[in-house]
DOSE-61742 format. One record per residue (C-alpha): residue number from 0; residue in one letter; y negated, z, x. Coordinates in Angstrom, 3 decimals. Last residue first. Example, Ala and Ser with C-alpha at 12.3 -4.5 7.8 and 13.67 -1.06 7.14 Angstrom:
2
1_S_1.060_7.140_13.670
0_A_4.500_7.800_12.300
REM end
This chain:
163
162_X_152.603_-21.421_-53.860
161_X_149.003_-21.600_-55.826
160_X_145.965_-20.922_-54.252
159_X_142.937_-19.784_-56.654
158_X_139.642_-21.200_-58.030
157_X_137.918_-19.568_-60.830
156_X_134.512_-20.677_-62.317
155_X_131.171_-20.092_-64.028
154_X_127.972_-21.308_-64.675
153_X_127.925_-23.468_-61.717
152_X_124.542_-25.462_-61.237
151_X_124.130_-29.435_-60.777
150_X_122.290_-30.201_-58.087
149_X_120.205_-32.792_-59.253
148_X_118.021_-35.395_-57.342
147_X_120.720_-37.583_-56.372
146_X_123.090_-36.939_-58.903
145_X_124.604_-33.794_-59.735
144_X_126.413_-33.091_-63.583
143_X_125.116_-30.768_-66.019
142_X_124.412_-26.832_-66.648
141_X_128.780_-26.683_-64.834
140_X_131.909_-25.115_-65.671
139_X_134.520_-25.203_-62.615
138_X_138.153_-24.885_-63.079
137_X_140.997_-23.967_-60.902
136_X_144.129_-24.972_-58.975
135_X_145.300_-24.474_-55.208
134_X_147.490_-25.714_-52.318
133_X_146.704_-25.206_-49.116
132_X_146.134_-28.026_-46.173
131_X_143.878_-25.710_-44.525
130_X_141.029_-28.415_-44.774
129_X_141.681_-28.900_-48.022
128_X_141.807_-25.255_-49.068
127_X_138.863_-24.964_-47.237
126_X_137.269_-27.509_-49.469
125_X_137.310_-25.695_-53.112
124_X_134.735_-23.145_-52.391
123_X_132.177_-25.511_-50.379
122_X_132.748_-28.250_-53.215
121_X_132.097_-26.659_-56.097
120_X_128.313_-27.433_-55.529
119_X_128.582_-31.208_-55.729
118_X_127.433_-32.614_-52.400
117_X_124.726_-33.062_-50.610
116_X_123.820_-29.156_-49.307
115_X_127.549_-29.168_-48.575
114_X_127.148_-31.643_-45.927
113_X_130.299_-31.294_-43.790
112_X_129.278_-30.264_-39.883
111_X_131.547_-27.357_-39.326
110_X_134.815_-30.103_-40.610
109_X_133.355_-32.608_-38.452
108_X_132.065_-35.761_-40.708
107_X_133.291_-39.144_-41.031
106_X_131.191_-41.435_-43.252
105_X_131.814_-43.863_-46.235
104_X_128.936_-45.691_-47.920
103_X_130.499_-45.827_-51.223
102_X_130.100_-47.717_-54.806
101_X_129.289_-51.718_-53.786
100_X_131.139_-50.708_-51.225
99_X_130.730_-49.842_-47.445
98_X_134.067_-49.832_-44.796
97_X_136.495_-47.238_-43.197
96_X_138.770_-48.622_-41.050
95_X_142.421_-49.525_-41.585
94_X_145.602_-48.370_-42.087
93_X_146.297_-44.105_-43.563
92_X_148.225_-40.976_-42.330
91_X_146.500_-38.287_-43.251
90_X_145.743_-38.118_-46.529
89_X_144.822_-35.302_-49.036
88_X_145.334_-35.481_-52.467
87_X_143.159_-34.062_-55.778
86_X_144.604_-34.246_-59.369
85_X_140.959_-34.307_-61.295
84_X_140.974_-33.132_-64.756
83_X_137.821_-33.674_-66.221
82_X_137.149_-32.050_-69.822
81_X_134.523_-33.603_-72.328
80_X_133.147_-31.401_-75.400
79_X_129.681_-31.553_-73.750
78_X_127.064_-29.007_-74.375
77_X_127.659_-27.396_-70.798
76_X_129.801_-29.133_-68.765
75_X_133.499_-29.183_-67.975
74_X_135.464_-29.630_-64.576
73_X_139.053_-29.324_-64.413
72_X_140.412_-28.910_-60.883
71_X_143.863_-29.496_-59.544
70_X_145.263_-29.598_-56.192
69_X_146.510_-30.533_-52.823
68_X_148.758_-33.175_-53.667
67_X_150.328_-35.304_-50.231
66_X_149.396_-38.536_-49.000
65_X_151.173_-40.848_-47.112
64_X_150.482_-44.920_-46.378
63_X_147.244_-45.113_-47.953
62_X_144.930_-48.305_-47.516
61_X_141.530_-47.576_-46.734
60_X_139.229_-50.647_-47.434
59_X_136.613_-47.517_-48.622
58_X_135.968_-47.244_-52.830
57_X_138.375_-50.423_-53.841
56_X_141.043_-49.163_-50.952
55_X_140.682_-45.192_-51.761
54_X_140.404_-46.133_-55.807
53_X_143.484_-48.032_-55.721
52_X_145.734_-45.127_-53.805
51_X_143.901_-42.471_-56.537
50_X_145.051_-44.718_-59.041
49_X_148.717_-45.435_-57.388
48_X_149.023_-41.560_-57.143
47_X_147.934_-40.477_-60.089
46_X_150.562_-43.515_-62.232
45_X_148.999_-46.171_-63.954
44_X_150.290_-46.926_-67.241
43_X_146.486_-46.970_-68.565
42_X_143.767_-46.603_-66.029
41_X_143.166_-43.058_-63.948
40_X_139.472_-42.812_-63.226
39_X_137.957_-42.114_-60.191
38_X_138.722_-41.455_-56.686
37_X_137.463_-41.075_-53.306
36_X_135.872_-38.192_-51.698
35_X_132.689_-36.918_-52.409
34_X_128.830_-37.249_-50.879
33_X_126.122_-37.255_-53.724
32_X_123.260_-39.434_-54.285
31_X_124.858_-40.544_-57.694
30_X_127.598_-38.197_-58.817
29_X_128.341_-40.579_-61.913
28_X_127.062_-44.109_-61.729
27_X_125.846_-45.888_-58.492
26_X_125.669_-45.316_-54.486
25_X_127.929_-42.301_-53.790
24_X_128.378_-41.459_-50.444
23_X_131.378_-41.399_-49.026
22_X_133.685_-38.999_-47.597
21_X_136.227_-38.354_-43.917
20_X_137.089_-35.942_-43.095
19_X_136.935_-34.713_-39.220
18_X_139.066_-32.516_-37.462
17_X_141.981_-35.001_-36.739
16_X_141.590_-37.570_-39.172
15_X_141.220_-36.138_-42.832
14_X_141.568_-38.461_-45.819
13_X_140.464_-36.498_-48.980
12_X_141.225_-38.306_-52.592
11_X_139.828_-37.275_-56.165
10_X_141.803_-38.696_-58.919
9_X_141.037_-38.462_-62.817
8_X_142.299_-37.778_-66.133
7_X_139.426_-37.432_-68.777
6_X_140.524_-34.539_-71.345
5_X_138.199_-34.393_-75.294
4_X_137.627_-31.331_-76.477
3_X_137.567_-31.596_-80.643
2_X_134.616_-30.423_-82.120
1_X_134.242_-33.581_-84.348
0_X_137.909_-33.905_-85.142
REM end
């Protein structure tokens, strides 16, 4: 039981507005210092979509009216028997405007202008697919997670579109 791997199920949300996308800085607890999209944890009976819907509103005011799946990533980390599996979506069709919470300072960025050099390293090979509104899975095995004065390193990794 000890060595067991243990799977966290989680959402990761994009909202895109023309050519800009829209992410937030995070301002406490995992990924501190970092820019991401929206999303966290998945809570009991809750379904990926409603999670990643209650996580955009809690995380940015945003309110989703259509979204669409874009993808799934597992991320693992050295020394750690703990697997994430994060469902990502894309919206693009969403009510209201984007306001700070206590965990995100939200910010709309160009799609040439997106700030890799914040953000967690997997990012720049998973975000065309995003922006190209392609479909893809993978995994990503990092030393140990980013914060704000960590960027975490990729040991090693495959990312691929899927049909």
């Amino acid at each position: 039981m000890e060595n067991e791997t243990v799977k966290k199920i989680m959402t990761l949300c994009f909202v895109i507005r023309n050519d800009q996308i829209l992410l937030g800085l995070k301002k406490r607890g995992f990924g501190l210092g970092r820019y991401n999209g929206f999303g966290g944890k998945v809570e009991e009976g809750e379904s990926l979509e409603d999670a990643f819907k209650r996580e955009l509103f809690e995380e940015s005011g945003l309110i989703a009216n259509s979204s669409s799946k874009s993808g799934i990533l597992e991320f693992s980390f050295e020394n750690d028997k703990k697997i994430l599996e994060v469902h990502l979506f894309t919206v693009k069709d969403f009510s209201g405007e984007p306001e700070e919470s206590e965990e995100m300072a939200p910010a709309w960025f160009g799609f040439k202008e997106i700030p890799f050099e914040q953000m967690w390293p997997d990012d720049r090979y998973f975000m065309p697919y995003i922006l190209e509104d392609k479909k893809f899975r993978g995994w990503f095995k990092f030393d140990r997670p980013s914060d704000a004065d960590y960027q975490a390193k990729i040991i090693s990794m495959d990312l691929e579109e899927i049909k």
